[in-house]
N, C-alpha and C positions, 0 to 999 in steps of 0.2 A: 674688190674684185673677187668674184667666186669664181675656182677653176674646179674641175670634174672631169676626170680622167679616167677612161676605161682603158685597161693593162689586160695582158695576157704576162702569164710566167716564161721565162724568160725571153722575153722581146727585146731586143737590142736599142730602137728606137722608143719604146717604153721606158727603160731605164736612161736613157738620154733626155726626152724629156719632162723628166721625173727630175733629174739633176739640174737642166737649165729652171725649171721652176724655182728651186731650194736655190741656185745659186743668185738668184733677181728677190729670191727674200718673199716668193708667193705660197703661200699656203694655198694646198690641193687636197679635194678628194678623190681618193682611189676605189676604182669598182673593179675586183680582180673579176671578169669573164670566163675563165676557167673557173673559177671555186663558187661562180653562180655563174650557169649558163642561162637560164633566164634572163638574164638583161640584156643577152643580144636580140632579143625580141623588139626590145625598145632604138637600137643602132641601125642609122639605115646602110651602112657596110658592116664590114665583118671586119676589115683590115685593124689593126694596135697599132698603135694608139691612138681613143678617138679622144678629141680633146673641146669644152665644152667652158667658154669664159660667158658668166652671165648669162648662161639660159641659149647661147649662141655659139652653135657647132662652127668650127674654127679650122678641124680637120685632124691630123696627124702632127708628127715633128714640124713637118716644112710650115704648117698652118700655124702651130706655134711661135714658131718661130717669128713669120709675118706678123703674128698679130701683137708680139710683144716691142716691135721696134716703134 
């Protein structure tokens, strides 16, 4: 499973779903948006955290969430 996670600094739901990943044992990549604004080019919202399993935008937390049970 490849996960791909765009954060903002300090995002509350960022760092939640940064934690439910590590704690299900998923290795993610993190794209901070603030330290490259560029990639929100590539996001079709603006909202943190966008979260992206297998090439397949999944949404935020609640998206997360869903798609891991």
């Amino acid at each position: 499973m490849n996960v791909l996670i765009y954060t903002k600094q300090k995002c509350p739901n960022c760092t939640s779903a940064k934690q439910l990943l590590k704690s299900k044992g998923l290795m993610y990549v993190e794209r901070d948006v603030e330290a490259n604004p560029a990639l929100l080019e590539d996001l079709p919202v603006r909202q943190m955290p966008q979260i992206f399993i297998d090439g397949q935008r999944v949404g935020g937390l609640a998206g997360l969430i869903e798609a891991l049970k």
